[in-house]
C-alpha positions, 0 to 999 in steps of 0.5 A: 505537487498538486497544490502547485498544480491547482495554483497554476490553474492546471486542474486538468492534470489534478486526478493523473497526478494524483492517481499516478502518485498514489499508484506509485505510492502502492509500489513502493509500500510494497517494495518497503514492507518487507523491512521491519524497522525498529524504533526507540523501544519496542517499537517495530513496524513495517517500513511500508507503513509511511509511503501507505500513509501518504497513499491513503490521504492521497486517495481520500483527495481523490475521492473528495475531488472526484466522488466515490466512483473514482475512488473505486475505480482507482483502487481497482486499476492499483490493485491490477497494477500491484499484481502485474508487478507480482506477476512479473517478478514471479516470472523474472524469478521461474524463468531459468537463467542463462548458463553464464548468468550465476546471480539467480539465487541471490536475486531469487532469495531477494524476490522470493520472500517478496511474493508472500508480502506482494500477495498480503498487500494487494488483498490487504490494500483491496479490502481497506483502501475499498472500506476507506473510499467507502467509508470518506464519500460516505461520512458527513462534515469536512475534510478533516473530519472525513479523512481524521475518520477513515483514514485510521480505520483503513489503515487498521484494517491494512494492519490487521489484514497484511501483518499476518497474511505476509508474516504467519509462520515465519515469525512468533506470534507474540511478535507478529501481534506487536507488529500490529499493535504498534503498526496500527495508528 
């Protein structure tokens, strides 16, 4: 999409494009991380970890294009807008229902478990998307060697920082290192 953009001359439109998919990128990690799929083997990551991928190589465009202040800034805005939407649900969830309405419980099981993963990955998108946009405006050379570099740190420090913060306790922890051992790239 934003390739497409550029080759339309439309580079107005580069940095809402991209700062609106990266945030709805965010979202819908958050949503996914909760599923933990399992692949051939003992392979078993967070489904998240696909859609946070593509967000991570959208912000290093981000910061290339538009330098290190950009970058901080849109983590920031992402960061309000993940909470919001974790205020909201939590909000939905508290506010009793109507006496007719008799699919409270259902939705809050659903909801519930959600609040811990909305809270692992807000702290953990704000300290290893901070470190990326840090470490890619920081780092010499080309794209690929910039992006090749912090994209696997950042998303590390994701791993390490979300897997147990969202999952402690209610996993053992023999399992919650192989989740992070096979979520880290």
């Amino acid at each position: 999409m934003l390739w497409l953009l550029h080759r339309l001359g439309r580079d107005d439109l580069l940095l809402p494009v991209a700062a609106m998919n990266y945030i709805l990128l965010l979202t819908i990690s958050q949503y996914t991380a909760s599923k933990i799929g399992s692949f051939v083997g003992p392979l078993v990551i967070p489904m998240g970890v696909f859609t946070y991928s593509a967000s991570v190589a959208m912000l290093d465009f981000l910061t290339l294009r538009y330098g290190r202040r950009v970058g901080y800034w849109v983590v920031r805005i992402a960061a309000y807008l993940q909470a919001l939407i974790f205020i909201i649900n939590w909000l939905v969830i508290v506010y009793p229902p109507a006496p007719f309405w008799n699919l409270q419980s259902a939705f809050t099981s659903i909801m519930g478990q959600s609040a811990r993963i909305a809270i692992a990955s807000i702290t953990a998108f704000l300290i290893s998307e901070t470190y990326d946009v840090f470490l890619v405006s920081r780092l010499g050379g080309g794209v690929l060697r910039r992006v090749g570099y912090s994209d696997p740190v950042a998303m590390t420090i994701d791993t390490l920082v979300f897997i147990p913060t969202a999952f402690y306790g209610t996993m053992p922890n023999n399992v919650l290192l192989l989740l992070m051992r096979h979520s880290s790239p």
